[in-house]
Phi, psi and omega in degrees: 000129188251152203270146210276080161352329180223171175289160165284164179318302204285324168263021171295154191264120194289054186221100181109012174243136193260121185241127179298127180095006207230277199245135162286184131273168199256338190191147166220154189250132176261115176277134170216033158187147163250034186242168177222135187252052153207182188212094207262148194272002145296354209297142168246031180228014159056029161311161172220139151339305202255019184311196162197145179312155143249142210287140171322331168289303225270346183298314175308313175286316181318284196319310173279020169242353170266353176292325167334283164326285166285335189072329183218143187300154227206129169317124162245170190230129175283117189213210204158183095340236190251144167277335171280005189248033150256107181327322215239024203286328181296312194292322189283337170287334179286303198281351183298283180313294188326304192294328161128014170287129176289318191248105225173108208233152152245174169222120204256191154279323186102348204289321200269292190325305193305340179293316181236080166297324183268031155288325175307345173276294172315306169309274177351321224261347182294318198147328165325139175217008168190170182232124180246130177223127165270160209223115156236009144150208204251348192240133175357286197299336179276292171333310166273354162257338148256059140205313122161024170194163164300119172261354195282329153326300184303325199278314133346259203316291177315353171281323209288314145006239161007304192270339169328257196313000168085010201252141143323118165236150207212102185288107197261135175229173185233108140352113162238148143260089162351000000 
């Protein structure tokens, strides 16, 4: 007689599982473009140059259907491709805060801010409350074999930002194994 592995469905333990009408989400991430100005030989989102937005209405409409959802605002993370190359990125953080999101992050390259710091001053002033940049570590060669060129100038500039403005940064890095 072989002996029963699991448990049955109904006594399973609900824990780490989203049962719709059940369970809420807890953070949600919004993409809202697939282009990029960079061209990592890693992307795990198929960004492009020549790509294309999503328009501030139809983002807007997303956010209110996830309020729909959660009943209460909920962290999100702003993503793409890259989001900071989406013309309308202030309006969406502007329309994210109108709706009551509190928390309301991108995650970025970093590419634009070094260039521009006080985009980083505008994002804040819309409703941004944190930055995820991606950190892939301190030397040339790590850079140009995940992202396909040297970034540590840029990644320099784009640090100095943050502490000006006051703004949360959360250095996200990508792993390679040899």
């Amino acid at each position: 007689m072989m002996k029963r592995c699991h448990r049955p469905i109904n006594e399973q333990p609900r824990f780490g599982k989203f049962l719709p009408g059940q369970h809420k989400p807890l953070m949600a991430m919004i993409e809202i473009t697939d282009r990029c100005n960079l061209s990592c030989p890693v992307c795990f989102s198929n960004s492009i140059h020549s790509g294309q937005d999503i328009p501030v209405d139809k983002v807007r409409t997303y956010l209110e259907q996830l309020l729909e959802i959660t009943e209460t605002p909920i962290p999100i993370q702003i993503s793409g491709g890259e989001p900071t190359v989406h013309h309308s990125l202030l309006k969406i953080i502007a329309a994210a805060k109108c709706l009551g999101y509190r928390n309301i992050e991108i995650v970025t390259n970093g590419i634009k801010i070094s260039k521009d710091p006080e985009m980083l001053h505008k994002l804040k002033a819309e409703g941004l409350t944190a930055v995820y940049l991606q950190f892939d570590g301190l030397k040339k060669d790590t850079y140009i074999s995940i992202r396909g060129e040297d970034l540590t100038e840029v990644r320099q500039k784009s640090m100095k930002p943050f502490a000006r403005f006051s703004c949360a940064v959360h250095l996200q890095s990508r792993l390679r194994v040899a």
